[in-house]
FIVEX-17305 format. One record per atom (N, C-alpha, C): x, y, z; residue in one letter. Coordinates in steps of 0.02 Angstrom, whole numbers, plus 50000, padded with zeros to 5 digits. Example, Ala and Ser with C-alpha at 12.3 -4.5 7.8 and 13.67 -1.06 7.14 Angstrom:
residues 2
506604971650390a;506154977550390a;506604983550390a;506424988850354s;506844994750357s;506455000250394s;
end
This chain:
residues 493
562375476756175x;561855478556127x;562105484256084x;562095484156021x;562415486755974x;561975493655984x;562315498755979x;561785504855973x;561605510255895x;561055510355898x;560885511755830x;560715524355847x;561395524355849x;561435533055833x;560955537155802x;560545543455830x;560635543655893x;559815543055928x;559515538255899x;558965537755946x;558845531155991x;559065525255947x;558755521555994x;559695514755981x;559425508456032x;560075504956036x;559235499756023x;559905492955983x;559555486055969x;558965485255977x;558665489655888x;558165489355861x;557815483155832x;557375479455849x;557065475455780x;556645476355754x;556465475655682x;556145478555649x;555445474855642x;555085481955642x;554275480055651x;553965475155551x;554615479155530x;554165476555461x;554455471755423x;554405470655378x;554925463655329x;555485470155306x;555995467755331x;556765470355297x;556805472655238x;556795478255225x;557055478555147x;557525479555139x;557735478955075x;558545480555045x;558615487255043x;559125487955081x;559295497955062x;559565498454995x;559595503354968x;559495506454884x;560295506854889x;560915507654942x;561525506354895x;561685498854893x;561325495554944x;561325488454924x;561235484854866x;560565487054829x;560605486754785x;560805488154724x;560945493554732x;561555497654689x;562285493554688x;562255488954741x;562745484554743x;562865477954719x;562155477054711x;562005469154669x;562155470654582x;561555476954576x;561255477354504x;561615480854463x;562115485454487x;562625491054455x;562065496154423x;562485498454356x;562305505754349x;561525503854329x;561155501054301x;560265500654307x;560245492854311x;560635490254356x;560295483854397x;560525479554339x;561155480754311x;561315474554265x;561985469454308x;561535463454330x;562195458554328x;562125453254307x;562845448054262x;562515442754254x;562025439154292x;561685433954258x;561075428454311x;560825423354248x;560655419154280x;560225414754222x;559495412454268x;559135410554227x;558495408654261x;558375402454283x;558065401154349x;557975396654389x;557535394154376x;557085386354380x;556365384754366x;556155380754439x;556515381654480x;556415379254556x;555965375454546x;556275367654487x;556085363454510x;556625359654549x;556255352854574x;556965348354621x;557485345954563x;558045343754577x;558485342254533x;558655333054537x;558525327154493x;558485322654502x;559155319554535x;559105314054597x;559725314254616x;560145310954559x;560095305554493x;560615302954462x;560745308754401x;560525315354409x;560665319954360x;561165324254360x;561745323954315x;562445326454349x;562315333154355x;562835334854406x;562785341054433x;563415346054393x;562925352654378x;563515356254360x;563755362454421x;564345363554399x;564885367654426x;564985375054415x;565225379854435x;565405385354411x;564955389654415x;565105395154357x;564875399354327x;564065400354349x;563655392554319x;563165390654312x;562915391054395x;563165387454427x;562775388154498x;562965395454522x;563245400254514x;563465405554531x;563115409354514x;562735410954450x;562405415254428x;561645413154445x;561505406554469x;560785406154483x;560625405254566x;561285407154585x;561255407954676x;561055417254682x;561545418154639x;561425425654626x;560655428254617x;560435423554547x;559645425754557x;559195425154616x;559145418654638x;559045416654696x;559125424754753x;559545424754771x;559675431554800x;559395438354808x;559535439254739x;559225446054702x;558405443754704x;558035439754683x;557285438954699x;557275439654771x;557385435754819x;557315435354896x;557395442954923x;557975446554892x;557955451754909x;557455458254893x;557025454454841x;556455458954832x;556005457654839x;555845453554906x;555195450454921x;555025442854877x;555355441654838x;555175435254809x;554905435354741x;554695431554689x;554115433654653x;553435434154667x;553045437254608x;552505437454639x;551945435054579x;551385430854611x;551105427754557x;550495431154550x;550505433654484x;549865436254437x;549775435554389x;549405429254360x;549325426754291x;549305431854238x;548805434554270x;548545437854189x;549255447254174x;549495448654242x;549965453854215x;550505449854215x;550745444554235x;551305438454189x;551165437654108x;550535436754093x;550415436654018x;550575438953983x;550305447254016x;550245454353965x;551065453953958x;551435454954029x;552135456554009x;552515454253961x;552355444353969x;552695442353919x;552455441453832x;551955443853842x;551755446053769x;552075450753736x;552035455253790x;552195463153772x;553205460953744x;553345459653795x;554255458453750x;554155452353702x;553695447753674x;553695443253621x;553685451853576x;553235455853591x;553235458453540x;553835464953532x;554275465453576x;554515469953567x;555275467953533x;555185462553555x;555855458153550x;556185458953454x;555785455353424x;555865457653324x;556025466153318x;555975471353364x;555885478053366x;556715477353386x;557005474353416x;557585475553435x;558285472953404x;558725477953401x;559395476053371x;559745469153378x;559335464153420x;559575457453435x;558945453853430x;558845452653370x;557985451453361x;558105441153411x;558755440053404x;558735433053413x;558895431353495x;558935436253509x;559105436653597x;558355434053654x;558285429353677x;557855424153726x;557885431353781x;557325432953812x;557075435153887x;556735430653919x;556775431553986x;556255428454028x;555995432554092x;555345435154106x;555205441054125x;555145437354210x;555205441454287x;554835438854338x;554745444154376x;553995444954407x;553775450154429x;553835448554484x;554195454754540x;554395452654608x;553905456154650x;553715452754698x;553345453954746x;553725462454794x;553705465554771x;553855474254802x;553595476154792x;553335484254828x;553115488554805x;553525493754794x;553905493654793x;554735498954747x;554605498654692x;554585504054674x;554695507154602x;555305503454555x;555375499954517x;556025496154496x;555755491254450x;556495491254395x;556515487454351x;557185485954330x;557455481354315x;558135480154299x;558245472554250x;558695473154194x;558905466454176x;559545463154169x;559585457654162x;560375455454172x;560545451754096x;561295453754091x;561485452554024x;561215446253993x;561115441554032x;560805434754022x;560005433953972x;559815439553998x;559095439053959x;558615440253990x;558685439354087x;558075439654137x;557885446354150x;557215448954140x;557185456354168x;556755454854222x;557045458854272x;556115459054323x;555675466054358x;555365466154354x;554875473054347x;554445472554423x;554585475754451x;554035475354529x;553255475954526x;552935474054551x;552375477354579x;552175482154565x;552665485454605x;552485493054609x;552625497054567x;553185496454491x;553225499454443x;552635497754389x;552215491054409x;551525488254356x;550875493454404x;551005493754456x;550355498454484x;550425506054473x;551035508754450x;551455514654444x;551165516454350x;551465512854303x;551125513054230x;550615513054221x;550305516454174x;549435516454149x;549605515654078x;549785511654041x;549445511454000x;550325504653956x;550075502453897x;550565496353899x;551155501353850x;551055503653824x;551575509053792x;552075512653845x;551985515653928x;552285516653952x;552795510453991x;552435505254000x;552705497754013x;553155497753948x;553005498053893x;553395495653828x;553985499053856x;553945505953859x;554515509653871x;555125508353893x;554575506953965x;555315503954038x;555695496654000x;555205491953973x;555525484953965x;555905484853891x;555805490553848x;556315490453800x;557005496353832x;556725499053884x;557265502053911x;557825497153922x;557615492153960x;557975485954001x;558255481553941x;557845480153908x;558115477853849x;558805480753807x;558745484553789x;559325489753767x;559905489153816x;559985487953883x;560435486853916x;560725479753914x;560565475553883x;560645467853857x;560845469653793x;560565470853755x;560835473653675x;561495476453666x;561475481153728x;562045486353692x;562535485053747x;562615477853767x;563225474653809x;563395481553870x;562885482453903x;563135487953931x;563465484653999x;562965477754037x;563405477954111x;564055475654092x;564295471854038x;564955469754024x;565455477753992x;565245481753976x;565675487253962x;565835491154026x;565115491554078x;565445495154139x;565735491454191x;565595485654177x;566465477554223x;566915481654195x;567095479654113x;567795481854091x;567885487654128x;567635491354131x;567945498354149x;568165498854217x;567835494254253x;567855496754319x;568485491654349x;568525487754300x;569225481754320x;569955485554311x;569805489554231x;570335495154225x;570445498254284x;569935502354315x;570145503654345x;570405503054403x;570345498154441x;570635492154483x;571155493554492x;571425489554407x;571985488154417x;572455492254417x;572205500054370x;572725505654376x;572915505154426x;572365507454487x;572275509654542x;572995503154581x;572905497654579x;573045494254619x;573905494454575x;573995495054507x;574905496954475x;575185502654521x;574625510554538x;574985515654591x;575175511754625x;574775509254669x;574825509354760x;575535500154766x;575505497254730x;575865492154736x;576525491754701x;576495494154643x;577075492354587x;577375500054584x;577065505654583x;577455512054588x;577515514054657x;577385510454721x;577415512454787x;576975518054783x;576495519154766x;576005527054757x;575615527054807x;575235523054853x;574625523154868x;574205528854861x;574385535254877x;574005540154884x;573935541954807x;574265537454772x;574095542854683x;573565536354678x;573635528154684x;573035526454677x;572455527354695x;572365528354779x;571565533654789x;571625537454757x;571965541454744x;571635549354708x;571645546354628x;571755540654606x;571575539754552x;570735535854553x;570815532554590x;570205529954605x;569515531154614x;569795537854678x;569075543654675x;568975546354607x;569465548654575x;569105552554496x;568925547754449x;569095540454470x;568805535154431x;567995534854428x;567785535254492x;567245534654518x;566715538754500x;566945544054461x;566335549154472x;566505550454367x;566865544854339x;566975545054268x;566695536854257x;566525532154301x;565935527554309x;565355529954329x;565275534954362x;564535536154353x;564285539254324x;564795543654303x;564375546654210x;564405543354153x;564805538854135x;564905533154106x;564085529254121x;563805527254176x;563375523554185x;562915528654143x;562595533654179x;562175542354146x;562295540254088x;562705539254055x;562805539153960x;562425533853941x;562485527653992x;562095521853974x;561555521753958x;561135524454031x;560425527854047x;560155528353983x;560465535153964x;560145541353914x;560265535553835x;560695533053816x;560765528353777x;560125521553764x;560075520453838x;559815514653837x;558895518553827x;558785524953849x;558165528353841x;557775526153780x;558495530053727x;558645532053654x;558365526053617x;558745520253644x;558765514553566x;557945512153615x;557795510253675x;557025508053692x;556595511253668x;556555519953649x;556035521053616x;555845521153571x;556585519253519x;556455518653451x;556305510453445x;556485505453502x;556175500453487x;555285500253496x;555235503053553x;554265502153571x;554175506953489x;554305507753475x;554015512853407x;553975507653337x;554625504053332x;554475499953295x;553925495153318x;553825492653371x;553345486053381x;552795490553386x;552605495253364x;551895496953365x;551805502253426x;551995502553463x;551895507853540x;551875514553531x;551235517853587x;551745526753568x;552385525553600x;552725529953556x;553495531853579x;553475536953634x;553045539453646x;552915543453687x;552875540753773x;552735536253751x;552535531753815x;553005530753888x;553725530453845x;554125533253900x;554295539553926x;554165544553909x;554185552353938x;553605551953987x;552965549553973x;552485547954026x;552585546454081x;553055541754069x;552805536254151x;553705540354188x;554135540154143x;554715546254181x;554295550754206x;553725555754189x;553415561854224x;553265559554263x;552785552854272x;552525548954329x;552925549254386x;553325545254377x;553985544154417x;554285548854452x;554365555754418x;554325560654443x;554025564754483x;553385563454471x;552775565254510x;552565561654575x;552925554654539x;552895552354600x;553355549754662x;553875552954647x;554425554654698x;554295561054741x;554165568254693x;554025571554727x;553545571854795x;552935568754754x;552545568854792x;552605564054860x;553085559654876x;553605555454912x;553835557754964x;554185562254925x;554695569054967x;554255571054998x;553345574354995x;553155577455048x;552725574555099x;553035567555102x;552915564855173x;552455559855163x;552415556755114x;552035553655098x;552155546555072x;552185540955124x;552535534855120x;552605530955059x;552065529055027x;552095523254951x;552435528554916x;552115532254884x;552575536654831x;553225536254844x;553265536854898x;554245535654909x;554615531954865x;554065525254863x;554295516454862x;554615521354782x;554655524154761x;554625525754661x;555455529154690x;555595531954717x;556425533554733x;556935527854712x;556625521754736x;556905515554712x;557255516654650x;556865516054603x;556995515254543x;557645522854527x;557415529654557x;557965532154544x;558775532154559x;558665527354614x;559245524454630x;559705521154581x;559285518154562x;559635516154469x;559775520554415x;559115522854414x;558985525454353x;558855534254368x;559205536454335x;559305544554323x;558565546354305x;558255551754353x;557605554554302x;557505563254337x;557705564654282x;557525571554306x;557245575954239x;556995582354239x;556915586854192x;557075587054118x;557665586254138x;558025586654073x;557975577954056x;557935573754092x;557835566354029x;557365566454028x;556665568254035x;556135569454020x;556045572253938x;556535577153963x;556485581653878x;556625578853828x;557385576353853x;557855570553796x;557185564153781x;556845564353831x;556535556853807x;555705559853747x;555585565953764x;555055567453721x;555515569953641x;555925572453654x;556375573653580x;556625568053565x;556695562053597x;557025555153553x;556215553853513x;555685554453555x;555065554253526x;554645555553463x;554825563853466x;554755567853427x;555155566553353x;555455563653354x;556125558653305x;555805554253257x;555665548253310x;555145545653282x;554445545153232x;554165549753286x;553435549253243x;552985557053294x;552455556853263x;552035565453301x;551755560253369x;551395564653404x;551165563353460x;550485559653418x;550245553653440x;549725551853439x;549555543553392x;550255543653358x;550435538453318x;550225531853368x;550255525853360x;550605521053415x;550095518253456x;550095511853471x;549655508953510x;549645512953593x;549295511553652x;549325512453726x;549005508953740x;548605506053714x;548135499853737x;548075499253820x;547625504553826x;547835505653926x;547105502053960x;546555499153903x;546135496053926x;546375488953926x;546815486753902x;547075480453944x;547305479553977x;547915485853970x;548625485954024x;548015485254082x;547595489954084x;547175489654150x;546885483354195x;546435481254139x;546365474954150x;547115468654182x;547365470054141x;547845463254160x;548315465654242x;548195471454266x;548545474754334x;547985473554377x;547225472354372x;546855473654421x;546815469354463x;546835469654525x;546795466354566x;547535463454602x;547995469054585x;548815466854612x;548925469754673x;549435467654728x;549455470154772x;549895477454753x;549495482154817x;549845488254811x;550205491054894x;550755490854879x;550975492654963x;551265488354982x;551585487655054x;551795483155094x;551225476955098x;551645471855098x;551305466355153x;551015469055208x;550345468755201x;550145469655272x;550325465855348x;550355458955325x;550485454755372x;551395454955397x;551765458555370x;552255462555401x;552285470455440x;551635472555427x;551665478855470x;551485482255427x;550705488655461x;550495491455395x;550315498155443x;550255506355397x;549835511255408x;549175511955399x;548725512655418x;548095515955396x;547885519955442x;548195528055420x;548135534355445x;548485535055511x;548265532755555x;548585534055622x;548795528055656x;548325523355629x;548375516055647x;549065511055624x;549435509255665x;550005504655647x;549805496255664x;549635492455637x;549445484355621x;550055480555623x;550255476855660x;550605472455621x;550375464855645x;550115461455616x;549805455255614x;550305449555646x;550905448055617x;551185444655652x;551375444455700x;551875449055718x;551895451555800x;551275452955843x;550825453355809x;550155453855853x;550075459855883x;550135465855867x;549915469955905x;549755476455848x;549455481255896x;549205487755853x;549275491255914x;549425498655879x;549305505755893x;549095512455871x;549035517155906x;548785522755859x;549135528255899x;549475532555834x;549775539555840x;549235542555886x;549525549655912x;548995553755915x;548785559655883x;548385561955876x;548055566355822x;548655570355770x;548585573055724x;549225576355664x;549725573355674x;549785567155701x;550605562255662x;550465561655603x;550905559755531x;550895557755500x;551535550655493x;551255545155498x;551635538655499x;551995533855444x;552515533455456x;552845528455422x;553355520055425x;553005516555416x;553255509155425x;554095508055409x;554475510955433x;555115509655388x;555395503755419x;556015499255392x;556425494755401x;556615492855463x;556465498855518x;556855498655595x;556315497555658x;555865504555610x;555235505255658x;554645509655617x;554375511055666x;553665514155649x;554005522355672x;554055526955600x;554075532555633x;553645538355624x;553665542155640x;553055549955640x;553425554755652x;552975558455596x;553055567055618x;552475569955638x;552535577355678x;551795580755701x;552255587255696x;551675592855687x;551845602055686x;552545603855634x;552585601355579x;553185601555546x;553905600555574x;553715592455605x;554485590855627x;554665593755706x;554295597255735x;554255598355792x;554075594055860x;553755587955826x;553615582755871x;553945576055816x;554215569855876x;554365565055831x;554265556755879x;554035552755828x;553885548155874x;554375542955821x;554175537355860x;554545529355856x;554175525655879x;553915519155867x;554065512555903x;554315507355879x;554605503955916x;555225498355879x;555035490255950x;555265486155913x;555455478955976x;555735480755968x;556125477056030x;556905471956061x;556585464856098x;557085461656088x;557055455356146x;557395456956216x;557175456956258x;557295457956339x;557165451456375x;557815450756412x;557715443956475x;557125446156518x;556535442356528x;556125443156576x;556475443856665x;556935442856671x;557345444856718x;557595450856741x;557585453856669x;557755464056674x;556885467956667x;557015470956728x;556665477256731x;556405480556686x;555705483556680x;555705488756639x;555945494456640x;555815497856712x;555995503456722x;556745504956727x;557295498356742x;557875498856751x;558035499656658x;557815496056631x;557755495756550x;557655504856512x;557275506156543x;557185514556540x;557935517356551x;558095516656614x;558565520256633x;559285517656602x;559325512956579x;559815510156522x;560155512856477x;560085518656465x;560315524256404x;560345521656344x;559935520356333x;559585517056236x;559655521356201x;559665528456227x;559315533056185x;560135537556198x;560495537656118x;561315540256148x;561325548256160x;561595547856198x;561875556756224x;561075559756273x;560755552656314x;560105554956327x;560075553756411x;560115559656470x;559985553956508x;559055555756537x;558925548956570x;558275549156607x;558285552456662x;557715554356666x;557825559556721x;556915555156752x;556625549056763x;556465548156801x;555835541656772x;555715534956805x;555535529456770x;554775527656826x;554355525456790x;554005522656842x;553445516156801x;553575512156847x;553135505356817x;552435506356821x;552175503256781x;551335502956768x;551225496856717x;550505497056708x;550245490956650x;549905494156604x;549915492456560x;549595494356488x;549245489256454x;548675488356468x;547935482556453x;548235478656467x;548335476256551x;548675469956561x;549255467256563x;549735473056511x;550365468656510x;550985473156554x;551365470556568x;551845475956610x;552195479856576x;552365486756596x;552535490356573x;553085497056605x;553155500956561x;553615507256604x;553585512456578x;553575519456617x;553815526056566x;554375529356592x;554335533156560x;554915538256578x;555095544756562x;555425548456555x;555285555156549x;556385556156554x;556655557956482x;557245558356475x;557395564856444x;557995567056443x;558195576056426x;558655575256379x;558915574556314x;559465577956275x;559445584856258x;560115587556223x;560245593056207x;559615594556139x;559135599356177x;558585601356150x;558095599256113x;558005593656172x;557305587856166x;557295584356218x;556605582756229x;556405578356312x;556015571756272x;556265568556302x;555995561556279x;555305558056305x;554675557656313x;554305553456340x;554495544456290x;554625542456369x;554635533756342x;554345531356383x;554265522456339x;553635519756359x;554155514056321x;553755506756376x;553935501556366x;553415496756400x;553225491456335x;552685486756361x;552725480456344x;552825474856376x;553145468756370x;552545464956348x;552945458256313x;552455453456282x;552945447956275x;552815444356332x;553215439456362x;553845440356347x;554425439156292x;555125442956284x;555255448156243x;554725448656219x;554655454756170x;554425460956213x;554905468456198x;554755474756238x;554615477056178x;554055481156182x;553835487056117x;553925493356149x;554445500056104x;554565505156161x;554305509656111x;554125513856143x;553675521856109x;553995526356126x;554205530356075x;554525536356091x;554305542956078x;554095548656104x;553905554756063x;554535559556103x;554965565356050x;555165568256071x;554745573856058x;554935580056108x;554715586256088x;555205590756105x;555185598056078x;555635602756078x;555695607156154x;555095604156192x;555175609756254x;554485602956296x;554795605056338x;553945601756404x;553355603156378x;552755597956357x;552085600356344x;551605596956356x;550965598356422x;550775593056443x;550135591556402x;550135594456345x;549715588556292x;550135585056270x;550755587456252x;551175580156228x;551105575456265x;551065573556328x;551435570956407x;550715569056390x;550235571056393x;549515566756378x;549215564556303x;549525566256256x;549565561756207x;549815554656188x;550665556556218x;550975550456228x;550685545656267x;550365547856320x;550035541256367x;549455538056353x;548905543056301x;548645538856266x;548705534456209x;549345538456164x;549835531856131x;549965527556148x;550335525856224x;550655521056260x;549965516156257x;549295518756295x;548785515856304x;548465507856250x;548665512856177x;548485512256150x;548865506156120x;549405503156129x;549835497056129x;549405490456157x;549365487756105x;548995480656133x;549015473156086x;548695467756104x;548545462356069x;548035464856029x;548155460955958x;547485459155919x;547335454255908x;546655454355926x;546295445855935x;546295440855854x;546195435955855x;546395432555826x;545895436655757x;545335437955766x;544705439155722x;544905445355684x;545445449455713x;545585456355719x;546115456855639x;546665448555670x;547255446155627x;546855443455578x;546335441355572x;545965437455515x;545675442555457x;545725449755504x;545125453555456x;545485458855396x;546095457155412x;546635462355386x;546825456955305x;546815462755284x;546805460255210x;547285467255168x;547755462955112x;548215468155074x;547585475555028x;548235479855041x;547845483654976x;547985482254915x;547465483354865x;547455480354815x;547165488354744x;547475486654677x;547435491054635x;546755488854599x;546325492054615x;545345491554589x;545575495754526x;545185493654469x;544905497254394x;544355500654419x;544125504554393x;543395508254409x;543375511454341x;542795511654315x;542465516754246x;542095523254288x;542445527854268x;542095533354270x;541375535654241x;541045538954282x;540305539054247x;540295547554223x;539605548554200x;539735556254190x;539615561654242x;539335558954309x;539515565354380x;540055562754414x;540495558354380x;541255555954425x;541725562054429x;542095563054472x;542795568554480x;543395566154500x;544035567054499x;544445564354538x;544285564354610x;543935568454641x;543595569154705x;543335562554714x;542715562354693x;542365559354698x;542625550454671x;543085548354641x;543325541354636x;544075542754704x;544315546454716x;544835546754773x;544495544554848x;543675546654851x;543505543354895x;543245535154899x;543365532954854x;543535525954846x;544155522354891x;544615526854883x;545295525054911x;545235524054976x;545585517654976x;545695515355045x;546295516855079x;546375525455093x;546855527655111x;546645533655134x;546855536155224x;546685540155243x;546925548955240x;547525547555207x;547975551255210x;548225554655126x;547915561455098x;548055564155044x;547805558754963x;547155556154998x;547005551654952x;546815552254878x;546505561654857x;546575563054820x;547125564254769x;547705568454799x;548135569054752x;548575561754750x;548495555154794x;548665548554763x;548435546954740x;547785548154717x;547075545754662x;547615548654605x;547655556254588x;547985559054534x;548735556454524x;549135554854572x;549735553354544x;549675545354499x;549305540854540x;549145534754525x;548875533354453x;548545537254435x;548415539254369x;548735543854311x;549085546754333x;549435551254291x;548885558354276x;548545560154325x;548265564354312x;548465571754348x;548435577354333x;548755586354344x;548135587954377x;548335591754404x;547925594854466x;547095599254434x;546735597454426x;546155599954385x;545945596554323x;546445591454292x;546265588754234x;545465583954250x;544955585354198x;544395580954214x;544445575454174x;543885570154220x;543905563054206x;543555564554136x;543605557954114x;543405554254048x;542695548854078x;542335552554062x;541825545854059x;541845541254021x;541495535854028x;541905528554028x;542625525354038x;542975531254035x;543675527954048x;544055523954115x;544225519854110x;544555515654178x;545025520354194x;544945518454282x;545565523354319x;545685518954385x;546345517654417x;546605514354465x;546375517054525x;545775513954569x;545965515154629x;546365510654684x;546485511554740x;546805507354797x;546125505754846x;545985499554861x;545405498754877x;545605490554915x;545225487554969x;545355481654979x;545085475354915x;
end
């Protein structure tokens, strides 16, 4: 069993797999440009000749790149808006004769990317992320501009150059060590090379949304967004994260913020330009926001996961997160830390011998004892590393083991009785339980005139800092007041 350093060995994951961000950095290059052509997944007739090459290569690729982002995702009416929105942006652009074809992928990652071909696709979570269609204009003449201005074919060339320098040292001059060291400084003159793209590709998208009518402004917005809503990511706070995505691609900091309000300022004054954010609104409402639930979900303390059938609950000040491996938590600023993850186990092996197994590297147990947990069999344990004690827990479901982990920094027998009501707290959910669970979803709401951000945040169907996700979700600063009558996004079933 492969061991996964340094907490746990042969993890499976509680949630649907995602793509890690250099992975994709590996498909999409410097902002997610690779060739592709578009698929119409219909069947292909059998007396209809088959082509070769290029052609099946680039639409296995798409194939790929969708699957890898959850799939598409179907929403008529923000399918509409989008592809309206590039009919119209399209005459705005330096290749007025250049074909797109837009597909919105089922993620909630922050992300957008297009391929020299013409296909852009925009997530979920970057359409629940924008307020208004001018900041959308932004991102998709951003993407656009990277098709225009031949950019994934300029950073191939470059990067083949450098290849091959690399590969004239090390083979034809006997160099090897001058080709790495040519290679490494290659590397970091492709990724500012890409940065040039970025800031380029900013440049000519805002002067396109400006021609088709848009504020130009629109992209400095939803960059602050983005910003705002990374930060707010960083402090522990799971969806917001999903918006890091996109910086994985795409450069956003301070200073392109600025560059993007002075490409603005170029243009036209603040206030020029369509935003038309009572449609954008409209045509987003009702999209999913977040994970699949039915792959494994948070709500506050509560961990769901529908398919595997079971639920649990932290105990009091965790704050929880669904990631790729497992379910993890923090409590007392990082002072307490939990896990739970499957494995598959032969009903033949022990629990408690399973305990004492050393899963946990550089850890040993220092003592196991069997019990049941609502019925099903089970084990704990109690293990010591270099300055942390482990309470574990393991509870079977026919070959499936679910193990719970809390470390702490010293012996504490509320921990030691927290954890066991965690452990407790591991069980089946009845079928009615799996029936009642439903995605979160992005609600419109009109503000009235005693509305507050307060007061629409408790709308949110989110237990955890629901106000300042009310404000990031909106693009709203800490004190700014509502607009009566105006629509504002909540998260709501």
């Amino acid at each position: 069993m492969q061991r996964i350093s340094p907490w746990l060995a042969g993890a499976r994951p509680l949630a649907v797999t995602r793509v890690s961000v250099s992975l994709i950095t590996l498909i999409l290059g410097a902002c997610a440009v690779t060739p592709n052509v578009k698929s119409t997944g219909e069947a292909v007739p059998r007396e209809a000749p088959r082509v070769t090459g290029l052609k099946n290569a680039v639409e296995r690729e798409h194939v790929r790149l969708v699957t890898a982002f959850g799939g598409s995702y179907n929403a008529p009416a923000a399918q509409r808006m989008l592809e309206e929105l590039v009919a119209r942006l399209v005459p705005a652009t330096d290749s007025p004769n250049q074909n797109y074809r837009v597909t919105i992928l089922d993620s909630p990652l922050v992300n957008a990317f297009a391929l020299p071909t013409g296909n852009i696709y925009v997530t979920r979570g970057l359409l629940a992320l924008a307020n208004d269609a001018s900041e959308l204009g932004g991102v998709m003449a951003h993407e656009m501009a990277h098709v225009t201005a031949s950019h994934a074919m300029a950073r191939d060339e470059l990067e083949k150059r450098t290849d091959l320098i690399s590969r004239v040292n090390a083979h034809v001059l006997n160099d090897p060590a001058g080709g790495e060291a040519f290679r490494a400084n290659a590397q970091g003159t492709i990724a500012g090379f890409s940065r040039e793209q970025e800031l380029e590709a900013d440049r000519i998208g805002i002067r396109t949304s400006a021609r088709a009518g848009y504020d130009p402004y629109g992209s400095a917005r939803f960059l602050e967004a983005l910003d705002r809503s990374v930060r707010f990511g960083k402090s522990g706070n799971g969806q917001s994260a999903n918006a890091a995505n996109f910086l994985a691609t795409h450069p956003s900091t301070p200073q392109r913020i600025a560059l993007a309000l002075r490409a603005a300022r170029e243009v036209s004054a603040p206030g020029v330009g369509e935003r038309d954010r009572n449609a954008y609104l409209a045509a987003i409402d009702g999209i999913t926001w977040g994970d699949d639930p039915m792959n494994g979900e948070v709500r506050g303390r509560v961990f769901r996961h529908p398919r595997l059938g079971i639920t649990f609950t932290a105990p009091q000040g965790f704050t929880l997160d669904n990631s790729n491996q497992a379910v993890l938590g923090v409590s007392r600023g990082g002072e307490l830390a939990l896990r739970l993850d499957a494995v598959e186990l032969a009903p033949s092996e022990a629990l408690d011998t399973f305990l004492s197994s050393g899963w946990i590297d550089g850890v040993s147990t220092e003592s196991t004892a069997l019990t049941t947990v609502n019925g099903q069999p089970a084990a704990t344990g109690v293990a010591r590393g270099n300055n942390w004690i482990f309470y574990l827990g393991a509870v079977r479901f026919d070959t499936t083991v679910f193990r719970l982990v809390i470390a702490t920094r010293q012996r504490d027998a509320q921990v030691e009785r927290d954890f066991q009501m965690a452990l407790e707290s591991v069980r089946k959910m009845s079928p009615a339980e799996i029936r009642a669970i439903k995605p979160l979803r992005i609600r419109i709401v009109t503000a009235t005139d005693s509305d507050t951000s307060e007061t629409l945040a408790e709308r949110m169907a989110l237990t955890s800092m629901a106000l300042e996700r009310f404000r990031v979700l909106n693009g709203l600063r800490p004190g700014e007041k509502l607009v009566a009558g105006q629509r504002y996004k909540v998260v709501a079933e």
